[in-house]
C-alpha positions as semicolon CSV with decimal commas, in nm:
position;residue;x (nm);y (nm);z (nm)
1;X;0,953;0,102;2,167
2;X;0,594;0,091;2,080
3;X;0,556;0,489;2,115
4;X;0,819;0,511;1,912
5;X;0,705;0,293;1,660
6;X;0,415;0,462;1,629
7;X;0,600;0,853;1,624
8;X;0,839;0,668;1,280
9;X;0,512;0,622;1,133
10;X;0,328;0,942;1,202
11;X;0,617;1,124;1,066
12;X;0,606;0,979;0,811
13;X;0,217;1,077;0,728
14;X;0,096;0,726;0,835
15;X;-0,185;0,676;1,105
16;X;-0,177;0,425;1,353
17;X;-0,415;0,231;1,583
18;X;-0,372;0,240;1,956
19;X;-0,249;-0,086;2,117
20;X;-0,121;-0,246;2,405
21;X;0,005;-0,539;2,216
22;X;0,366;-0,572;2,088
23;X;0,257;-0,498;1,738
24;X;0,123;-0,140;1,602
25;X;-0,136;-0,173;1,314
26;X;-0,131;0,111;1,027
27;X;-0,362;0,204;0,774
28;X;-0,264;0,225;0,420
29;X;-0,446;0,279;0,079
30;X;-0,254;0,047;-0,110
31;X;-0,186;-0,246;0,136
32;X;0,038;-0,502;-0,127
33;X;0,232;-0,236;-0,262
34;X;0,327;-0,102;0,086
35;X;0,432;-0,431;0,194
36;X;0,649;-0,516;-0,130
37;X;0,778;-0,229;-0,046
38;X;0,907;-0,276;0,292
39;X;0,968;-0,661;0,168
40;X;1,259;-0,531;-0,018
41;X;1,429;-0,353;0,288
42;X;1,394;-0,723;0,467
43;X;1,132;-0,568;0,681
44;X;0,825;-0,860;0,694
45;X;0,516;-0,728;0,821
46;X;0,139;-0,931;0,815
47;X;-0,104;-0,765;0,565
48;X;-0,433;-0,687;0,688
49;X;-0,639;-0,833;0,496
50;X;-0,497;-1,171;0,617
51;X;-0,642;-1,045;0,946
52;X;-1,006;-0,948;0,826
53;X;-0,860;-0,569;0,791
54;X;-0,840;-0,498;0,466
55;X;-0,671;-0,138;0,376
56;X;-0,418;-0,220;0,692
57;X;-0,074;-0,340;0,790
58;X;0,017;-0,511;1,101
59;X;0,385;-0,386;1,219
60;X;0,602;-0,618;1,540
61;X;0,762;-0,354;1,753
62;X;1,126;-0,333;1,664
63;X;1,470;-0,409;1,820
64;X;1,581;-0,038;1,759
65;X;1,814;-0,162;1,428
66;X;1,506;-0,269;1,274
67;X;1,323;0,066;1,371
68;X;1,643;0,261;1,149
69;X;1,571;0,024;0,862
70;X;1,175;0,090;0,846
71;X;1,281;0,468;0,914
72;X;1,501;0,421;0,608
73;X;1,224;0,257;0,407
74;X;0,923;0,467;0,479
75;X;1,164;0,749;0,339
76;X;1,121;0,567;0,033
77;X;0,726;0,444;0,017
78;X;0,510;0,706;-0,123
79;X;0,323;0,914;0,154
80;X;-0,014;0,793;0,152
């Protein structure tokens, strides 16, 4: 799920870190707004800058529902 994780997010013009971990971290130029964003789909992701990495987003691998919703919601957050 991790691979494609990180293909949903490519598409969709974001770039992604590699990891082995059950999370995929993306980088974004406008790190609040993405994450109100994808707040108001129900989607809850951990800001970087809570995590020392400011100008990212920190995104749990999906059950493959939540994968369609983020799908549905990155159709709707400004390409970077």
């Amino acid at each position: 799920m991790r691979a494609k994780l990180r293909d949903v997010l490519a598409r969709a013009g974001y770039q992604t870190l590699a990891s082995q971990a059950n999370f995929v971290t993306v980088l974004v130029p406008r790190e609040d707004e993405f994450v109100a964003r994808l707040a108001a789909f129900g989607l809850s992701v951990r800001p970087g800058t809570s995590l020392g990495m400011p100008g990212a987003v920190r995104i749990t691998v999906p059950p493959p529902r939540g994968l369609a919703i983020l799908q549905e919601a990155l159709a709707q957050v400004p390409v970077p």
